[in-house]
Biotite code that builds the C-alpha atoms (Angstrom):
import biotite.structure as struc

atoms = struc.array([
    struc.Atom([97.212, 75.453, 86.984], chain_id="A", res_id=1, res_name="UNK", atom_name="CA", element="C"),
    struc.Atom([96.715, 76.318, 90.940], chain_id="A", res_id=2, res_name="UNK", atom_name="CA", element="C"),
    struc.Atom([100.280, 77.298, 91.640], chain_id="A", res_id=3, res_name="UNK", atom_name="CA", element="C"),
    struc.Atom([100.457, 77.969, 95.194], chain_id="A", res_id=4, res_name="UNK", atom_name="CA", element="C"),
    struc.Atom([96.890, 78.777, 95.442], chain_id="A", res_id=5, res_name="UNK", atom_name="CA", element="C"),
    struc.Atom([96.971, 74.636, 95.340], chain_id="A", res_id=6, res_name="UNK", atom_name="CA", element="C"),
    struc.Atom([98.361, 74.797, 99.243], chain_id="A", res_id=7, res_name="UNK", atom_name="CA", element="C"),
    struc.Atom([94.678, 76.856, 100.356], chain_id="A", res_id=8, res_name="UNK", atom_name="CA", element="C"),
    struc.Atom([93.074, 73.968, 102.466], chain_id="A", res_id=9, res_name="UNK", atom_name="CA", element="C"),
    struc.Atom([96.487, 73.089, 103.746], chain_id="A", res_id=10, res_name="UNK", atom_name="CA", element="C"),
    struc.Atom([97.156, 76.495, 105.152], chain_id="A", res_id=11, res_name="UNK", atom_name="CA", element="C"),
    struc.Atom([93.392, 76.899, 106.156], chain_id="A", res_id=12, res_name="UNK", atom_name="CA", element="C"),
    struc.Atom([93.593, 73.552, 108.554], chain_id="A", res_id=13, res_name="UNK", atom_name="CA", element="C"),
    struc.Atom([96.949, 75.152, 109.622], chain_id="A", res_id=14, res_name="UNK", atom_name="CA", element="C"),
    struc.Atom([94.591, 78.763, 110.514], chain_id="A", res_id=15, res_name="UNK", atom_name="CA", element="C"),
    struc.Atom([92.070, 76.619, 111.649], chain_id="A", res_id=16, res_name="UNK", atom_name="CA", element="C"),
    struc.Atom([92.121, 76.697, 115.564], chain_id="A", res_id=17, res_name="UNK", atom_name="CA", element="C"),
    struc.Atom([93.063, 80.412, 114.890], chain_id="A", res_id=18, res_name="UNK", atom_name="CA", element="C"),
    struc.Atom([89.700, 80.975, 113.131], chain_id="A", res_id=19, res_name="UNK", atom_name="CA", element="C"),
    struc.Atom([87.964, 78.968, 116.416], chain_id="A", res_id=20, res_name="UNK", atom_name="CA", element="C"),
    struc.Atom([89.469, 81.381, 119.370], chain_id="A", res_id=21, res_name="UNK", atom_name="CA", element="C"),
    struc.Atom([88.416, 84.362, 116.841], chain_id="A", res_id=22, res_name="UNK", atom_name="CA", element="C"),
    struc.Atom([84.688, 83.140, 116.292], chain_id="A", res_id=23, res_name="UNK", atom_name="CA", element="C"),
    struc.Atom([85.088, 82.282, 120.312], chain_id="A", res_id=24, res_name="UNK", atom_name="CA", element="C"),
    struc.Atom([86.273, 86.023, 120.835], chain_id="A", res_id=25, res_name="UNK", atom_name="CA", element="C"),
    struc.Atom([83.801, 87.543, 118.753], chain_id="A", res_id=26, res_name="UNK", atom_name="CA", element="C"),
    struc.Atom([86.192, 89.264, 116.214], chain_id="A", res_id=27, res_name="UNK", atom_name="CA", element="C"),
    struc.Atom([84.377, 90.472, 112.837], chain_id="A", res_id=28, res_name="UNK", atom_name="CA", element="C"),
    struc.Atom([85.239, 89.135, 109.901], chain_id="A", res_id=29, res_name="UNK", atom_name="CA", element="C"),
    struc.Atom([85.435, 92.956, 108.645], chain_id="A", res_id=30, res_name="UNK", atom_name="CA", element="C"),
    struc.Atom([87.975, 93.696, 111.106], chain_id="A", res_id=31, res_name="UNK", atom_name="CA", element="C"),
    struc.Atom([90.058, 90.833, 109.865], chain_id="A", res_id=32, res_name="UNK", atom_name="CA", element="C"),
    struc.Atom([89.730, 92.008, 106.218], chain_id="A", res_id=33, res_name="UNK", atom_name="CA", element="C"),
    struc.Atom([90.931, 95.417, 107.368], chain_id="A", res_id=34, res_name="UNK", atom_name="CA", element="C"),
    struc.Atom([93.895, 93.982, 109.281], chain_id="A", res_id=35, res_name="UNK", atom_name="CA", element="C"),
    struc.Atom([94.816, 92.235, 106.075], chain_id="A", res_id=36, res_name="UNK", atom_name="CA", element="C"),
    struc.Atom([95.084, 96.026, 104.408], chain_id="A", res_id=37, res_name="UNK", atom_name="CA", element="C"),
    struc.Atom([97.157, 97.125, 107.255], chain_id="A", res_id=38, res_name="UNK", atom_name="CA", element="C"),
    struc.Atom([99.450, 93.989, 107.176], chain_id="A", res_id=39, res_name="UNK", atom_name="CA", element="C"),
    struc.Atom([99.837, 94.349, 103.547], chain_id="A", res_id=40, res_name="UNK", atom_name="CA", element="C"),
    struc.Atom([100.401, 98.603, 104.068], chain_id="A", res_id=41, res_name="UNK", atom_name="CA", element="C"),
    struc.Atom([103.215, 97.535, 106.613], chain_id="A", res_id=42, res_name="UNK", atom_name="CA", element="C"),
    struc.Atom([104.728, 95.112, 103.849], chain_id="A", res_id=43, res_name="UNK", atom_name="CA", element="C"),
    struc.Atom([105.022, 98.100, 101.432], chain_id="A", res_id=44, res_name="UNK", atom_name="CA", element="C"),
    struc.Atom([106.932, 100.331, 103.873], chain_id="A", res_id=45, res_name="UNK", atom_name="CA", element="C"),
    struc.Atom([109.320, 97.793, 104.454], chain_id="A", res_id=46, res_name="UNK", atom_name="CA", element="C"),
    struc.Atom([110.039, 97.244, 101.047], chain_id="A", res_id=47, res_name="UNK", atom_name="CA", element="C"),
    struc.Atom([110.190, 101.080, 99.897], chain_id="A", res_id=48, res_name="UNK", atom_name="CA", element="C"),
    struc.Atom([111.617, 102.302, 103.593], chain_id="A", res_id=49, res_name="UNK", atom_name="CA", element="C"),
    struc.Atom([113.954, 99.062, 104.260], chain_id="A", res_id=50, res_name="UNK", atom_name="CA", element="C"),
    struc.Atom([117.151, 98.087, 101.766], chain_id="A", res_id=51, res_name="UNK", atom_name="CA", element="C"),
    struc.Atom([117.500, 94.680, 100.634], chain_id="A", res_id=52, res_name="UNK", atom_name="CA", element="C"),
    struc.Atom([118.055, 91.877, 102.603], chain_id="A", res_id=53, res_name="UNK", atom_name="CA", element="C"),
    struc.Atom([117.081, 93.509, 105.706], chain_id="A", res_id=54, res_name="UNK", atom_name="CA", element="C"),
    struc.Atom([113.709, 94.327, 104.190], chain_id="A", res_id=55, res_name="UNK", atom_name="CA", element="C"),
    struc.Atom([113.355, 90.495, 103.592], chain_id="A", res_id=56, res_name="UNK", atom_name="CA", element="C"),
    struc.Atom([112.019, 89.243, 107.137], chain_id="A", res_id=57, res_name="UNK", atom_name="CA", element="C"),
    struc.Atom([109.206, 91.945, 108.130], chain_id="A", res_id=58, res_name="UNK", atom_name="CA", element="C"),
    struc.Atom([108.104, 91.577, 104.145], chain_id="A", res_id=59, res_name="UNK", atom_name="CA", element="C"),
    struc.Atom([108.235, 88.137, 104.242], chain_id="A", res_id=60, res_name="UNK", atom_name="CA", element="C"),
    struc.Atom([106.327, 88.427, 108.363], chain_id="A", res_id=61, res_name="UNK", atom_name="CA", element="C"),
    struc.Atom([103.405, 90.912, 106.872], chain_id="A", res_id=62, res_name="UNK", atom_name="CA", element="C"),
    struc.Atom([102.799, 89.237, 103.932], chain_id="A", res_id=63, res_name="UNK", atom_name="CA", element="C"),
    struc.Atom([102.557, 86.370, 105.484], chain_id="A", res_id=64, res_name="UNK", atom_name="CA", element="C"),
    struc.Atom([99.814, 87.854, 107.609], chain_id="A", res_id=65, res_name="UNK", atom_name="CA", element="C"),
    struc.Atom([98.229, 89.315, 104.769], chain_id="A", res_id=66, res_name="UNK", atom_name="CA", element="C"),
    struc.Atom([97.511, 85.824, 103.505], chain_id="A", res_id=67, res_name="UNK", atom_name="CA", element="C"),
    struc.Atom([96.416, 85.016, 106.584], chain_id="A", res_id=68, res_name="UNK", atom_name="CA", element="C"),
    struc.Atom([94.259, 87.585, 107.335], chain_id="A", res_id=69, res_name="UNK", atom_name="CA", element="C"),
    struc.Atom([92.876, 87.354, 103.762], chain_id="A", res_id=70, res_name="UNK", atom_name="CA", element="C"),
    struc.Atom([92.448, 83.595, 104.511], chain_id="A", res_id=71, res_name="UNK", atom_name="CA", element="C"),
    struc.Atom([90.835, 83.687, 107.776], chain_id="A", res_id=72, res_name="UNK", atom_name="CA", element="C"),
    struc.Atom([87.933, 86.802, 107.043], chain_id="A", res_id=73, res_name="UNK", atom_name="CA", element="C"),
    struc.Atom([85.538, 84.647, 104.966], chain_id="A", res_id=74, res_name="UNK", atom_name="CA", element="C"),
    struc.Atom([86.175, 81.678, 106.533], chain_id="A", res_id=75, res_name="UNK", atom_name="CA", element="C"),
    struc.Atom([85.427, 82.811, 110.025], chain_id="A", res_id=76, res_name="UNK", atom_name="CA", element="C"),
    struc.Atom([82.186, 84.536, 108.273], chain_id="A", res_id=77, res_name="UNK", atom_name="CA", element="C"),
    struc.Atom([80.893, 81.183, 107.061], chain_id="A", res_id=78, res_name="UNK", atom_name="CA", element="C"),
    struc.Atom([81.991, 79.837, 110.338], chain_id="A", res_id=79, res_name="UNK", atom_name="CA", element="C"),
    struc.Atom([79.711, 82.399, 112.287], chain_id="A", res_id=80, res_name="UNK", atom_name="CA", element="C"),
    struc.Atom([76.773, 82.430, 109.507], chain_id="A", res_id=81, res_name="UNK", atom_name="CA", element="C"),
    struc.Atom([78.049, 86.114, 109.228], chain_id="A", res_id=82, res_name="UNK", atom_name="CA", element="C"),
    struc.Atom([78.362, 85.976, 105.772], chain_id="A", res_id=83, res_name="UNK", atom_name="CA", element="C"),
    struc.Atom([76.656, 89.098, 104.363], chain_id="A", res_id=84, res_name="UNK", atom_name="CA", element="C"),
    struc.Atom([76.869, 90.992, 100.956], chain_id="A", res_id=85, res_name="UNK", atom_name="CA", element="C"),
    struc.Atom([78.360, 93.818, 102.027], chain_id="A", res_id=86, res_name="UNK", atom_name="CA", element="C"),
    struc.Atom([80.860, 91.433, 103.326], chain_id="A", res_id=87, res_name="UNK", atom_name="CA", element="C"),
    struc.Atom([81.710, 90.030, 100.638], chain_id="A", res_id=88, res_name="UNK", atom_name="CA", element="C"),
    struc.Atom([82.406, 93.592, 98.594], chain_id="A", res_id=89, res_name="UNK", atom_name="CA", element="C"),
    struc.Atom([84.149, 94.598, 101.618], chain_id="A", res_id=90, res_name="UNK", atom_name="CA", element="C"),
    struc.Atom([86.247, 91.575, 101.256], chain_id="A", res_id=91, res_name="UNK", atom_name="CA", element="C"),
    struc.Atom([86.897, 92.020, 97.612], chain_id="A", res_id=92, res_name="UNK", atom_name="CA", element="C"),
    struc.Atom([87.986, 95.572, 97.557], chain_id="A", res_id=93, res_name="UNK", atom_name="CA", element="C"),
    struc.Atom([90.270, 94.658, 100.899], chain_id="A", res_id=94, res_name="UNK", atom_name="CA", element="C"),
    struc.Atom([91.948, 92.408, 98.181], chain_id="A", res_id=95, res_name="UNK", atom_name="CA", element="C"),
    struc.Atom([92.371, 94.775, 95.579], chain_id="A", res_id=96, res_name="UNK", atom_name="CA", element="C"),
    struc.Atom([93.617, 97.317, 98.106], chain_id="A", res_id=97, res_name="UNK", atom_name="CA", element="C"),
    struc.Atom([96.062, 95.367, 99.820], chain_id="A", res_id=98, res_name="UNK", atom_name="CA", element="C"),
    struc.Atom([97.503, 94.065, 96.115], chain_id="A", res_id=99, res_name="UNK", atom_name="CA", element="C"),
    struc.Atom([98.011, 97.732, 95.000], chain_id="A", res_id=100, res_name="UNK", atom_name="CA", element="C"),
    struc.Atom([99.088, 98.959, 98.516], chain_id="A", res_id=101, res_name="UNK", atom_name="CA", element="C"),
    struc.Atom([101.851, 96.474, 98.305], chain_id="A", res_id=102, res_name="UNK", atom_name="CA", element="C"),
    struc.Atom([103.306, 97.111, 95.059], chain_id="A", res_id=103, res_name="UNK", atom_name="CA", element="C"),
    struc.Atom([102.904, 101.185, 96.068], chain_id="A", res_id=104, res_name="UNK", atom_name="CA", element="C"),
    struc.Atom([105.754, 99.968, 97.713], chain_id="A", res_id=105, res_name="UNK", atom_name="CA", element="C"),
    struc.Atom([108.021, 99.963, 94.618], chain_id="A", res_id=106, res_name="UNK", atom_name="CA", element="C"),
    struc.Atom([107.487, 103.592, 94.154], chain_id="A", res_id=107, res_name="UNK", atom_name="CA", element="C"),
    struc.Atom([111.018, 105.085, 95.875], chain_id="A", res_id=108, res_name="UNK", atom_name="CA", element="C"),
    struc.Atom([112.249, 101.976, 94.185], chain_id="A", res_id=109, res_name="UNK", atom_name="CA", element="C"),
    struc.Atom([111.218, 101.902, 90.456], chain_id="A", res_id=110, res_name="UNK", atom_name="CA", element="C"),
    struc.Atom([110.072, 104.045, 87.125], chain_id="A", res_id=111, res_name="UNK", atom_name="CA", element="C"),
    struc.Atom([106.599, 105.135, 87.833], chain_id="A", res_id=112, res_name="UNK", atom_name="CA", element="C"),
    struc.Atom([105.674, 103.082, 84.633], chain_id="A", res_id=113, res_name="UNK", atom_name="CA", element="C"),
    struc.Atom([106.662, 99.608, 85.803], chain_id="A", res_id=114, res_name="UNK", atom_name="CA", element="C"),
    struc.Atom([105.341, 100.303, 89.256], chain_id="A", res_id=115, res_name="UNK", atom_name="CA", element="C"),
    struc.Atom([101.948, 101.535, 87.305], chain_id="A", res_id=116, res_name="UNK", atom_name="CA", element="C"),
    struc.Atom([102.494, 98.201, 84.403], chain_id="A", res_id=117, res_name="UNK", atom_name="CA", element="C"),
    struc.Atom([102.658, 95.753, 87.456], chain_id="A", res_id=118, res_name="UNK", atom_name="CA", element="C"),
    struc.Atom([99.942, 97.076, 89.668], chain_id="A", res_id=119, res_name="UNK", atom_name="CA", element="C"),
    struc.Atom([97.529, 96.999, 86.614], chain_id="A", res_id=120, res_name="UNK", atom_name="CA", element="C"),
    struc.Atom([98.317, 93.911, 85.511], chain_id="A", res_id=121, res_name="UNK", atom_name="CA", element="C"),
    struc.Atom([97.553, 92.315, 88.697], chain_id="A", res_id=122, res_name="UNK", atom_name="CA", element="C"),
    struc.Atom([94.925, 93.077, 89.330], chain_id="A", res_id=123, res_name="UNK", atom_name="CA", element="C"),
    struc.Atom([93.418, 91.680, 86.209], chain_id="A", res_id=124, res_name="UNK", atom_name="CA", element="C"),
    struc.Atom([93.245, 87.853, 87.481], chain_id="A", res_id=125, res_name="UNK", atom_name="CA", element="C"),
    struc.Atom([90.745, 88.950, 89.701], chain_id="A", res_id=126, res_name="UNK", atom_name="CA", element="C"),
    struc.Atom([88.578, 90.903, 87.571], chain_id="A", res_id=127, res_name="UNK", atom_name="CA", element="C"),
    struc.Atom([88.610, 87.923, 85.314], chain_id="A", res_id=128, res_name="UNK", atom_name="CA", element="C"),
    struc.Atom([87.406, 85.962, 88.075], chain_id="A", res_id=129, res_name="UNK", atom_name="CA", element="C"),
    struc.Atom([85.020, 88.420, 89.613], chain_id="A", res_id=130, res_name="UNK", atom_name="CA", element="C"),
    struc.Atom([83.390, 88.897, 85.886], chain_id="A", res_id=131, res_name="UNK", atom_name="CA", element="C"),
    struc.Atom([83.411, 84.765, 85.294], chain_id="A", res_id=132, res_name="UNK", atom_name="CA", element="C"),
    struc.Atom([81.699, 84.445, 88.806], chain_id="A", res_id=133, res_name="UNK", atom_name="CA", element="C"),
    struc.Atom([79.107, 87.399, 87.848], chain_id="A", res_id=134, res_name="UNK", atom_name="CA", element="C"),
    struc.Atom([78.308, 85.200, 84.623], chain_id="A", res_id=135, res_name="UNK", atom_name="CA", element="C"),
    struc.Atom([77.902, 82.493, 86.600], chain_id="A", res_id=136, res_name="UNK", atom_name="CA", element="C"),
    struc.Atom([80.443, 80.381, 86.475], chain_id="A", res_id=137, res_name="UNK", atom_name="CA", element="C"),
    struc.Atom([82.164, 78.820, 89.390], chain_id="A", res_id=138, res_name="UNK", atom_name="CA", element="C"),
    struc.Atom([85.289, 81.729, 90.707], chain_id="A", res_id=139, res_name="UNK", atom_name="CA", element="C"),
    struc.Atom([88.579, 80.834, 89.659], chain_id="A", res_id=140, res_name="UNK", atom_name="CA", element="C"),
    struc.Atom([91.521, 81.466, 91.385], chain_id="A", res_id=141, res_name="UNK", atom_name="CA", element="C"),
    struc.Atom([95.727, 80.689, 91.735], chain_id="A", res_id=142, res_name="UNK", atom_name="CA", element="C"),
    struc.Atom([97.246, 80.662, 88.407], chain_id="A", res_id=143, res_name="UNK", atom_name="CA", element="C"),
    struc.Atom([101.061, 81.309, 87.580], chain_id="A", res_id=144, res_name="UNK", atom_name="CA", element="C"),
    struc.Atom([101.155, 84.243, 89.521], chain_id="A", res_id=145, res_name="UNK", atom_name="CA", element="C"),
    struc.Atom([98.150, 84.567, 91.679], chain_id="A", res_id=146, res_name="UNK", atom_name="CA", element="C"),
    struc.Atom([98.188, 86.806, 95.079], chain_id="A", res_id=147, res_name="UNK", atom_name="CA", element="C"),
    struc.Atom([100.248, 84.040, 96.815], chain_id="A", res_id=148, res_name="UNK", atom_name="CA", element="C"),
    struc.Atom([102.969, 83.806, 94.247], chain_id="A", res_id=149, res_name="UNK", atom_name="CA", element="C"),
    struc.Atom([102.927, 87.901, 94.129], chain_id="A", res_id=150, res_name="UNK", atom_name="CA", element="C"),
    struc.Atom([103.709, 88.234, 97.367], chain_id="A", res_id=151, res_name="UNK", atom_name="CA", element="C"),
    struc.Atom([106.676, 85.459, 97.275], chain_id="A", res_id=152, res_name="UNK", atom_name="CA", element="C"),
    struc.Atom([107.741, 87.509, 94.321], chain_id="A", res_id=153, res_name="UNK", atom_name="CA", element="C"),
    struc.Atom([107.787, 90.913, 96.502], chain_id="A", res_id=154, res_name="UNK", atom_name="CA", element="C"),
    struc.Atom([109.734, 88.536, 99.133], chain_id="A", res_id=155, res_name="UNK", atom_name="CA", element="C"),
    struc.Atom([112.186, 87.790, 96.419], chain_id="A", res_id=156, res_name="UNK", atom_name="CA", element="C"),
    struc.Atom([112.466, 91.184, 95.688], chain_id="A", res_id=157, res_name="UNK", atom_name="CA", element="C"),
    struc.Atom([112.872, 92.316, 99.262], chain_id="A", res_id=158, res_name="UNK", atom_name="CA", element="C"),
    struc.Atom([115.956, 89.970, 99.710], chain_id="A", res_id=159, res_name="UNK", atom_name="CA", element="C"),
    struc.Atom([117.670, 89.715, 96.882], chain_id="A", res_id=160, res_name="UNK", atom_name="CA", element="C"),
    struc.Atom([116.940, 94.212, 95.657], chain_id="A", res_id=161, res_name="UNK", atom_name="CA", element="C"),
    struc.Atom([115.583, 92.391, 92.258], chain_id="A", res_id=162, res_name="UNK", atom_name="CA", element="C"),
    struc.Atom([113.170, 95.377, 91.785], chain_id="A", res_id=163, res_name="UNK", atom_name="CA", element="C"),
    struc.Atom([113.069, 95.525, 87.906], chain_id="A", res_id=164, res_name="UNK", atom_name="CA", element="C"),
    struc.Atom([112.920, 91.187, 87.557], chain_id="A", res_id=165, res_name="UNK", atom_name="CA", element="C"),
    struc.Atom([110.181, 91.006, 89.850], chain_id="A", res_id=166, res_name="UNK", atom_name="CA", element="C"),
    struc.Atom([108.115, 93.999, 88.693], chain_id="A", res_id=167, res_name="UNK", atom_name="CA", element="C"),
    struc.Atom([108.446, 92.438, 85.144], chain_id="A", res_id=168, res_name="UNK", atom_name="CA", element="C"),
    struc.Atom([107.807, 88.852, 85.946], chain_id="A", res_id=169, res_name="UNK", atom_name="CA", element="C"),
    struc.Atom([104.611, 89.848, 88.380], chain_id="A", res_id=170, res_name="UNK", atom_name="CA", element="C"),
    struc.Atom([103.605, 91.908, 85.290], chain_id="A", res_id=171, res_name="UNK", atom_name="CA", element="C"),
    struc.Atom([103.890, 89.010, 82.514], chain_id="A", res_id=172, res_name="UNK", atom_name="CA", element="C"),
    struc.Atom([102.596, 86.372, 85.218], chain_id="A", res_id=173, res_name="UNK", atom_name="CA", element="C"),
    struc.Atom([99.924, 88.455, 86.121], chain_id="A", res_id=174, res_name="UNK", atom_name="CA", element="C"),
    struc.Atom([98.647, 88.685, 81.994], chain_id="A", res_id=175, res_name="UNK", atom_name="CA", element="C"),
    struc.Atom([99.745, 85.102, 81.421], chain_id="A", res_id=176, res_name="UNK", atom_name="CA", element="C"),
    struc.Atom([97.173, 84.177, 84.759], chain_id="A", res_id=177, res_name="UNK", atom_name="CA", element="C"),
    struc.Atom([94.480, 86.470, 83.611], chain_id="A", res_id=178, res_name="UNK", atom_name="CA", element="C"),
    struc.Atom([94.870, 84.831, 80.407], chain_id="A", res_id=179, res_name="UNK", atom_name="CA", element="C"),
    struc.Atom([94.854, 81.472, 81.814], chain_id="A", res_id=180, res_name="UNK", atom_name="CA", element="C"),
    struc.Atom([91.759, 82.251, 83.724], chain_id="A", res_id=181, res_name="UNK", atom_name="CA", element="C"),
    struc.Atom([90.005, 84.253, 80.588], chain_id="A", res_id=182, res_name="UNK", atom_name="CA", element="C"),
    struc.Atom([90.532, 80.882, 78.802], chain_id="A", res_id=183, res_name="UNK", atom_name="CA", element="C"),
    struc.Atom([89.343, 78.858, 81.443], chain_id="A", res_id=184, res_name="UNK", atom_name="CA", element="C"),
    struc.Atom([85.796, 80.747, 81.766], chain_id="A", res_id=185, res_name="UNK", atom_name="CA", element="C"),
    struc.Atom([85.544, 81.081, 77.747], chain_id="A", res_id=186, res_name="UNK", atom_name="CA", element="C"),
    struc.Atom([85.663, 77.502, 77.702], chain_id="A", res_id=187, res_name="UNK", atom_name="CA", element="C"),
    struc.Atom([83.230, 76.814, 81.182], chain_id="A", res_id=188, res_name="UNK", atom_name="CA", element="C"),
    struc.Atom([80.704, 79.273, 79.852], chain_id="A", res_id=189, res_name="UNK", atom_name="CA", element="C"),
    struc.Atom([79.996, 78.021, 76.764], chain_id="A", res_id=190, res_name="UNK", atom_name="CA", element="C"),
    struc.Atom([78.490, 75.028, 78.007], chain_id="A", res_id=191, res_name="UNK", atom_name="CA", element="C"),
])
């Protein structure tokens, strides 16, 4: 159950000669990951500062980048042999950041409680995976509602004003995928 996640190397060979003129450049793969938090910061102002549909496009644009960015910062790492641990922590709480930053977004725009329900619950996919991967087990990722299909679901809600929908369904995805994920490593670490 990939979802989205499933269209990775496809959008990687897309980012591809991208990644090559910012290895040629010299660009850190740090400054990428931070360009991914800023992306995903512009996304949320959009969506609080911005009414539906005319939020849709620069949501839908920064996002977009987002993915990118979070895309192209290990992969231009292990491109450069710049892969580092520190790296790799930087990259992870970039990720964490940038999901919460853009559902801070909701805040002018929904109860404090769903904003707070949603945020929580998504980020527990990746501290399912980040917990499998520390038990050794290979890192899972996509799902139902993985980071790709949250930040469709924050497009959706940028176009169509379907605050309360989305918040709930990226909350129940967001259990349903750490669930799925939970189950998967249960399973893979028992052998």
């Amino acid at each position: 159950m990939n979802g989205l996640y499933a269209l990775k190397p496809w959008y990687a060979d897309r980012l591809s000669g991208l990644r090559g003129a910012l290895a040629r450049r010299g660009v850190s793969p740090d400054t990428l990951t931070a360009a991914g938090v800023v992306s995903a910061a512009g996304a949320a102002a959009a969506l609080a500062l911005l009414p539906a549909p005319l939020a849709a496009l620069p949501v839908a644009v920064l996002l977009a980048a987002r993915l990118a960015f979070a895309n192209l910062d290990g992969a231009l790492a292990r491109d450069t042999g710049r892969t580092t641990r520190r790296g790799a922590l930087l990259n992870e709480l970039g990720d964490r950041a940038a999901d919460l930053i853009v559902l801070a977004g909701f805040l002018p725009l929904a109860p404090l409680w769903l904003v707070a329900t949603g945020a929580l619950a998504a980020t527990l996919p990746s501290w399912i995976s980040l917990a499998g991967a520390a038990a050794g087990a290979p890192r899972r990722n996509g799902g139902p509602v993985g980071k790709t299909e949250r930040c469709l679901l924050v497009v959706v809600a940028a176009a169509s004003g379907w605050v309360f929908p989305v918040l709930l369904v990226i909350a129940i995805g967001s259990v349903l995928t750490a669930a799925v994920r939970c189950g998967w490593l249960w399973r893979e670490l028992a052998a």
